[in-house]
Backbone bond lengths (Angstrom), bond angles and torsions (degrees), N, CA, C in turn:
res aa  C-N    CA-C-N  psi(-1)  N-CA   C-N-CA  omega(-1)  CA-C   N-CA-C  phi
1 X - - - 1.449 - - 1.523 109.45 -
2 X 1.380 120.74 134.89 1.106 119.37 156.41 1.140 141.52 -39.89
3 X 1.429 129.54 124.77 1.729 121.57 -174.20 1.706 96.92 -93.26
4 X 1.328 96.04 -71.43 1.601 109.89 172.80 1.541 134.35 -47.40
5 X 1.469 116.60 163.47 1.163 113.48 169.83 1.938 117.24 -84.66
6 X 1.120 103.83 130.18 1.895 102.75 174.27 1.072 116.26 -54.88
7 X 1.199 115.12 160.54 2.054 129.42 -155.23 1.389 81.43 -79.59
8 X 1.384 141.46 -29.12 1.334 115.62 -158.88 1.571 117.63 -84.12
9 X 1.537 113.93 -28.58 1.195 151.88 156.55 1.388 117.08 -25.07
10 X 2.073 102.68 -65.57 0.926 114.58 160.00 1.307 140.67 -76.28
11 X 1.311 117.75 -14.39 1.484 117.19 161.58 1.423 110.77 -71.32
12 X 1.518 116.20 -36.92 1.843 96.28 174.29 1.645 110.30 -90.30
13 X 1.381 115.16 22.58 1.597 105.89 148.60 1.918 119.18 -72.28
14 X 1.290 121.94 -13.42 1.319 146.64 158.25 1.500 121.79 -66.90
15 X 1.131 116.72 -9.35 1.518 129.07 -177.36 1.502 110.46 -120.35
16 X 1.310 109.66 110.55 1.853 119.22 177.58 1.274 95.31 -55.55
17 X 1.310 110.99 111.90 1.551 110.55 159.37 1.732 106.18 -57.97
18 X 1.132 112.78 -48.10 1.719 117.67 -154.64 0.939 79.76 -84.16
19 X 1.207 165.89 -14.65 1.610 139.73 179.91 1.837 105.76 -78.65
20 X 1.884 100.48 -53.55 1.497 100.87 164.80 1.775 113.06 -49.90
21 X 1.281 135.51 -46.06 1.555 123.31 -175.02 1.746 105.45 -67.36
22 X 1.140 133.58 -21.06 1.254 144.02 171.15 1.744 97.60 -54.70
23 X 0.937 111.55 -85.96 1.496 121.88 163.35 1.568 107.53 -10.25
24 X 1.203 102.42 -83.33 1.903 120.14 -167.31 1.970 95.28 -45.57
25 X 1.456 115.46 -35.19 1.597 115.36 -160.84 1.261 87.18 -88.24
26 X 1.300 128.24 -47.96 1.507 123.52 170.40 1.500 124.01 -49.08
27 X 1.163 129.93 -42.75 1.531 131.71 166.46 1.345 119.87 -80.10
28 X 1.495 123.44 -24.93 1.298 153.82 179.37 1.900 97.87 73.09
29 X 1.359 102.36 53.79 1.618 99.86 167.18 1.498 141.84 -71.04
30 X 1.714 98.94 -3.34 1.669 94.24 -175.77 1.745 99.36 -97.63
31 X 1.317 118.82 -7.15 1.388 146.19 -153.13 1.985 99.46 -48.57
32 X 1.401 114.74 87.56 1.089 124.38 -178.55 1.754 113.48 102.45
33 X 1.524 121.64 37.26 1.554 106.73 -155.46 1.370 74.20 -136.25
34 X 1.296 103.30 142.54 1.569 122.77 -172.87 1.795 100.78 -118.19
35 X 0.862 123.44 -8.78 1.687 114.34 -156.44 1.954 96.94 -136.31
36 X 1.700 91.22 -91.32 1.207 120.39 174.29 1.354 135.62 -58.20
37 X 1.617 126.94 66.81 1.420 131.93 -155.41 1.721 103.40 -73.81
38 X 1.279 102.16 164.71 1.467 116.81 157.40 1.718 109.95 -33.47
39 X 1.169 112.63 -68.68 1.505 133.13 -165.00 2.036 96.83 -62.61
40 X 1.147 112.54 -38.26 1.483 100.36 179.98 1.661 112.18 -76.71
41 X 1.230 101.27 -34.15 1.559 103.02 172.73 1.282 119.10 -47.21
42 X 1.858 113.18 -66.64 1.274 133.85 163.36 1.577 109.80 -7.05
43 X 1.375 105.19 -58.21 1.433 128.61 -143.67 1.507 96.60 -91.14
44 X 1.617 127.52 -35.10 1.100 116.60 -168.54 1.110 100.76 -103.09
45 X 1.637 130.52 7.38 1.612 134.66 176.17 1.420 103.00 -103.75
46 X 1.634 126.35 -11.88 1.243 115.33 -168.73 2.365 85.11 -100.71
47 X 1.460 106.12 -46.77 1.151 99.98 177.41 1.935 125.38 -41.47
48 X 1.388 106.28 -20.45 0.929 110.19 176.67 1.723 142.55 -92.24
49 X 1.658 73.31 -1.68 1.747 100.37 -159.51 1.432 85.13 -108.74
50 X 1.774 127.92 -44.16 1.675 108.23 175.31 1.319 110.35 -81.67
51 X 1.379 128.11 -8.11 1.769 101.02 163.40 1.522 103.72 -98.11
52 X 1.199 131.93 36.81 1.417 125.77 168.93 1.780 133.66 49.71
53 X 1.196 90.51 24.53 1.674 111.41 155.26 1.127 106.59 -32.82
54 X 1.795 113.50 146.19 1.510 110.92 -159.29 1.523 82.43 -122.66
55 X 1.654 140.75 -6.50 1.257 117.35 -163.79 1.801 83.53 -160.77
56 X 1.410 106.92 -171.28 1.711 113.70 166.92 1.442 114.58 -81.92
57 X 1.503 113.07 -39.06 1.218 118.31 -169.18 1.731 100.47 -66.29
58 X 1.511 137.05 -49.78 1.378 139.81 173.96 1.564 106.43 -61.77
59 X 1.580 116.42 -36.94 1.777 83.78 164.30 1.657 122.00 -87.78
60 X 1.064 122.22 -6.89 1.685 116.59 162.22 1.766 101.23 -71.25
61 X 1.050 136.40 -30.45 1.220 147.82 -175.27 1.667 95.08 -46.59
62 X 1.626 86.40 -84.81 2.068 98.61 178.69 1.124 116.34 -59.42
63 X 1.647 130.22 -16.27 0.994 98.84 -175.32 1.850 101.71 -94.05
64 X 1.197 144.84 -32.37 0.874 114.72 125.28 1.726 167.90 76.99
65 X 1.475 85.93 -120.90 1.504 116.34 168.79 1.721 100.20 -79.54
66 X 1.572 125.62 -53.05 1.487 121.30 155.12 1.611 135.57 -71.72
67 X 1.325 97.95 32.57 1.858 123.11 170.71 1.268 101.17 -37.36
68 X 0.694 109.55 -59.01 2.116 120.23 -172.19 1.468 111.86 -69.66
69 X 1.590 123.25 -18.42 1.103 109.04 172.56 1.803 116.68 -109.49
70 X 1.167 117.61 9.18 1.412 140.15 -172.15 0.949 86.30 -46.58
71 X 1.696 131.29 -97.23 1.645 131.13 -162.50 1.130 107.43 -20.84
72 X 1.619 129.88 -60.13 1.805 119.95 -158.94 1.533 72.72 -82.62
73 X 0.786 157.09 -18.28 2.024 108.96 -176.69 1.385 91.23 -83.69
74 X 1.215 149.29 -33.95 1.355 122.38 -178.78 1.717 103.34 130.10
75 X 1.726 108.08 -30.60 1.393 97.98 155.38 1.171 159.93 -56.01
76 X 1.957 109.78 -22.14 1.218 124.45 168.49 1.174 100.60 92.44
77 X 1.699 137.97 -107.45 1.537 130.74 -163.37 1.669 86.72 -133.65
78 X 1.875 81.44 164.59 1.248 102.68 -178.00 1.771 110.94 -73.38
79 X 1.340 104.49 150.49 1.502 117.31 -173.05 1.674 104.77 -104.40
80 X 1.794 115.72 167.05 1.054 105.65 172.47 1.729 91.82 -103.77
81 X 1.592 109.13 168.71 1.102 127.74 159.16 1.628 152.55 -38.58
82 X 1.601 101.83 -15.90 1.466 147.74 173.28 1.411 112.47 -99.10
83 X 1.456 106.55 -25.45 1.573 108.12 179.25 1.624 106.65 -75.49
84 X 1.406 83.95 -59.46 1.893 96.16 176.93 1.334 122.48 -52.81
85 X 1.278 125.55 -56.46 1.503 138.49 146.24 1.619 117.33 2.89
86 X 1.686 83.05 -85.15 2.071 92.83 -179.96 1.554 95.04 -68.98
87 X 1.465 146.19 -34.10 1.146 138.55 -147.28 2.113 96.21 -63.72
88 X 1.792 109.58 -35.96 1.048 118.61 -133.10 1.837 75.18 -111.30
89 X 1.040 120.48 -58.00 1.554 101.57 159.63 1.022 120.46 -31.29
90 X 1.030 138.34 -88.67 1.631 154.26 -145.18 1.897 118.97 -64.37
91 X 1.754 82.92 -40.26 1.758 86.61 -175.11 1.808 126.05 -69.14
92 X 0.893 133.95 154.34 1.275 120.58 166.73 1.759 123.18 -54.93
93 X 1.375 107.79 117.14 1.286 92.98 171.46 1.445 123.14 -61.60
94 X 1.456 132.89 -32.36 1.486 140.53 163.76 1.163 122.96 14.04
95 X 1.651 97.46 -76.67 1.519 131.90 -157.41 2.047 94.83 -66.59
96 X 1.630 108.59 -34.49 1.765 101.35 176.07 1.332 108.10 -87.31
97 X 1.146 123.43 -16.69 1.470 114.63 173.78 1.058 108.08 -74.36
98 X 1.184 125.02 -59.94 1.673 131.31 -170.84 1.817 113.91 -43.25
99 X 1.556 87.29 -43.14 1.592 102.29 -170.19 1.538 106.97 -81.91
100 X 1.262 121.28 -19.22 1.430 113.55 145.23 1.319 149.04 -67.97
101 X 1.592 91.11 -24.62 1.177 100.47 169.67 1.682 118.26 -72.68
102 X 1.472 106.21 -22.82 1.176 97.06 158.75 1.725 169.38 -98.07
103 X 2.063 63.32 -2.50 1.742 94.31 163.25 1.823 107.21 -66.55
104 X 1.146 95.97 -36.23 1.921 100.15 -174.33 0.930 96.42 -71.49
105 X 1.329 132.67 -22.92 1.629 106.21 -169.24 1.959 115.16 -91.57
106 X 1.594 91.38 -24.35 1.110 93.37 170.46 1.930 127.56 -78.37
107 X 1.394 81.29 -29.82 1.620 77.32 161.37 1.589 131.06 -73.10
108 X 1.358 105.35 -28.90 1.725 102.91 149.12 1.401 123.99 -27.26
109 X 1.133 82.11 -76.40 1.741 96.78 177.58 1.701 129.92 -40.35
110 X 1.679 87.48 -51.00 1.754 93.37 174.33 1.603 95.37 -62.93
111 X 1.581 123.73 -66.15 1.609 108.17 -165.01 1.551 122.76 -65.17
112 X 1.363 123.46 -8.05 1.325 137.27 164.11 1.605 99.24 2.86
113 X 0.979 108.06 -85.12 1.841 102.51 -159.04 1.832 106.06 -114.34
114 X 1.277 110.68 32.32 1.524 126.56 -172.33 1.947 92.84 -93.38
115 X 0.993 122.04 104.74 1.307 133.81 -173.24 1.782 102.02 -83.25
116 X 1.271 129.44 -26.96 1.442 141.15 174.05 1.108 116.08 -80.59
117 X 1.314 128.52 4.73 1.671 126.70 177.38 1.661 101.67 -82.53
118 X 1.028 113.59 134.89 1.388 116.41 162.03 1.365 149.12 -63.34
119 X 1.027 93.14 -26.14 1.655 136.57 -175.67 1.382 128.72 -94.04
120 X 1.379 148.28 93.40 1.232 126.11 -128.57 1.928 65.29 -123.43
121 X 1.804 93.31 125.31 1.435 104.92 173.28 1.790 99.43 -129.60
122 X 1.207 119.91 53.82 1.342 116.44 152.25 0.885 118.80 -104.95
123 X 1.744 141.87 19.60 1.424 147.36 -158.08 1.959 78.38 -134.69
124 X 1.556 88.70 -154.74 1.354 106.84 173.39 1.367 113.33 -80.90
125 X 1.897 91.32 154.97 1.516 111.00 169.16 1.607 128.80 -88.88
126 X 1.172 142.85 119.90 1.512 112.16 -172.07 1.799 98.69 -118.49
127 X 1.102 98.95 143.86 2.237 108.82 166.58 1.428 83.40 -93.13
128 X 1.746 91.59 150.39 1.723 92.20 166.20 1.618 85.26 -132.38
129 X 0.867 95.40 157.76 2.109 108.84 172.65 0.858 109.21 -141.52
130 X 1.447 134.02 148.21 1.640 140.17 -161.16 1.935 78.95 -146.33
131 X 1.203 98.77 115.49 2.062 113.81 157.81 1.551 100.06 -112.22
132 X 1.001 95.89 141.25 1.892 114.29 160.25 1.620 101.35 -101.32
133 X 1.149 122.59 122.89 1.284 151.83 168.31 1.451 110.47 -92.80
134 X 1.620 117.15 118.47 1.616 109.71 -170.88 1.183 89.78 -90.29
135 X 1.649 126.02 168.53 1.129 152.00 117.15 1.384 142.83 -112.27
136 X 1.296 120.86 175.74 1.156 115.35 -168.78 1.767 112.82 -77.17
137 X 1.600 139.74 132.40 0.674 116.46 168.48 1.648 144.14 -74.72
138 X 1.515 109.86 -10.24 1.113 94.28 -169.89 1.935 92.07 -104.53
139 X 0.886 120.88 9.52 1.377 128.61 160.79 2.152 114.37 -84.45
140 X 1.257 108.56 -39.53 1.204 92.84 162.74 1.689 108.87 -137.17
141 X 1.366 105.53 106.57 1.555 100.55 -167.34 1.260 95.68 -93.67
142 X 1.336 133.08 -4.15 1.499 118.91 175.63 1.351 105.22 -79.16
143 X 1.547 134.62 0.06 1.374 145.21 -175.00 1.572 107.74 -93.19
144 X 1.322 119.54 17.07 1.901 116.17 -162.79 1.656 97.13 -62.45
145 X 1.426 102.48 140.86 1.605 113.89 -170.93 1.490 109.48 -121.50
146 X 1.881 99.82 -43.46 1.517 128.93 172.50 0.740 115.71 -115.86
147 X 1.275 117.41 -155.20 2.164 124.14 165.79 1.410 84.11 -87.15
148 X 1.420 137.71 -50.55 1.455 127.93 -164.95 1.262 134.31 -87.01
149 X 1.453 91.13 -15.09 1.484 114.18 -161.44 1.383 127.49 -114.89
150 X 1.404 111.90 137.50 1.952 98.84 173.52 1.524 107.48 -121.79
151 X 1.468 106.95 163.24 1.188 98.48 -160.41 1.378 99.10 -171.68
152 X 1.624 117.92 134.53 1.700 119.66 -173.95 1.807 91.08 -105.63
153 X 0.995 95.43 146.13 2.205 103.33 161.42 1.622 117.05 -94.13
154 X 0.940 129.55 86.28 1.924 116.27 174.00 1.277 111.49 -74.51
155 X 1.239 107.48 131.50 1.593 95.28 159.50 1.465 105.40 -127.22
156 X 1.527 114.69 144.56 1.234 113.29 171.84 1.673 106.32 -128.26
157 X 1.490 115.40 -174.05 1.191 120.44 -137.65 1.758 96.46 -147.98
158 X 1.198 117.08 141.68 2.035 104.75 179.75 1.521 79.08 -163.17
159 X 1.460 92.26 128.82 1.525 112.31 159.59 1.221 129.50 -82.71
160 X 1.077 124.34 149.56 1.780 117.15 -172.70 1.429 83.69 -128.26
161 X 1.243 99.92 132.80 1.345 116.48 163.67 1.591 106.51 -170.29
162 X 1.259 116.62 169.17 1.899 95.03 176.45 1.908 88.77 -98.96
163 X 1.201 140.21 19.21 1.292 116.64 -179.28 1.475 105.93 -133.05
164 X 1.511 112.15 2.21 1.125 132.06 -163.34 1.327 104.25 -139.51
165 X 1.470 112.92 122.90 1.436 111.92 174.14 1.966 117.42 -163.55
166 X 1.100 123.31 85.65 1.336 116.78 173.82 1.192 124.93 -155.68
167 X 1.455 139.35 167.81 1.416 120.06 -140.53 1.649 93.09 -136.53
168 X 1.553 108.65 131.23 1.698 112.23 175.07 1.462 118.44 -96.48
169 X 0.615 125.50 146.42 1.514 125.30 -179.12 1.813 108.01 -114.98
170 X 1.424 124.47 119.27 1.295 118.30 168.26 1.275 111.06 -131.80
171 X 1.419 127.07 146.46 1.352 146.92 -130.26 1.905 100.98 -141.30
């Protein structure tokens, strides 16, 4: 049995909850949600992104398969796949940009005069995202992905910054 709290737990002891609900009242994101808040989403989109989930369906998968440990991460119970889905449609993206923007800014601050960081984050921030886009194969066979399948990769690129902001697309 567990004594301790889990690393994941503890990494969002590092994250202002009330600064994120500031956000959600500011966009008005929980606005009709009985179950599934802003903040659980957050939590089950960031849970999915540090164990390296390759799709939505594999992080409803793990999360899940760790049903029993939901409460200590802070999510509570497992969700279905349709929840998360419309949750991530529907909501304002705003409230995660904004709130990134203010995790970055605060991490400025902590590395401020830290000469051992690797990473020089006083310039810009960039997300990168890589989608696979299917196609048809016998419509573009110079696109082979599988034996069956064709398929292009995009990745694009968005800076966060509050003075800086625009999105590249490469092909």
């Amino acid at each position: 049995m567990n004594q301790g709290k889990y690393v994941f737990a503890q990494i969002f002891e590092f994250v202002s909850h009330n600064e994120f609900i500031k956000l959600v009242k500011k966009y008005n994101g929980d606005y009709k949600v009985k179950y599934f808040s802003c903040w659980k989403q957050f939590l089950c989109m960031a849970f999915g992104q540090l164990t390296h989930r390759e799709s939505l369906s594999d992080t409803i998968i793990c999360i899940k398969a760790n049903s029993k440990k939901l409460y200590h991460l802070g999510i509570g119970s497992a969700i279905s796949k349709s929840t998360l889905s419309k949750a991530n449609e529907n909501r304002d993206w705003r409230i995660y940009q904004d709130f990134a923007l203010l995790l970055i800014a605060k991490a400025k601050i902590l590395y401020e005069g830290d000469d051992q960081l690797e990473v020089d984050i006083k310039k810009n921030v960039f997300i990168i995202d890589s989608s696979i886009i299917d196609l048809c194969l016998s419509l573009y066979p110079w696109a082979k992905f599988r034996k069956t399948k064709a398929a292009i990769k995009m990745h694009t690129s968005k800076a966060l910054s509050n003075t800086f902001n625009r999105s590249i697309l490469y092909y």
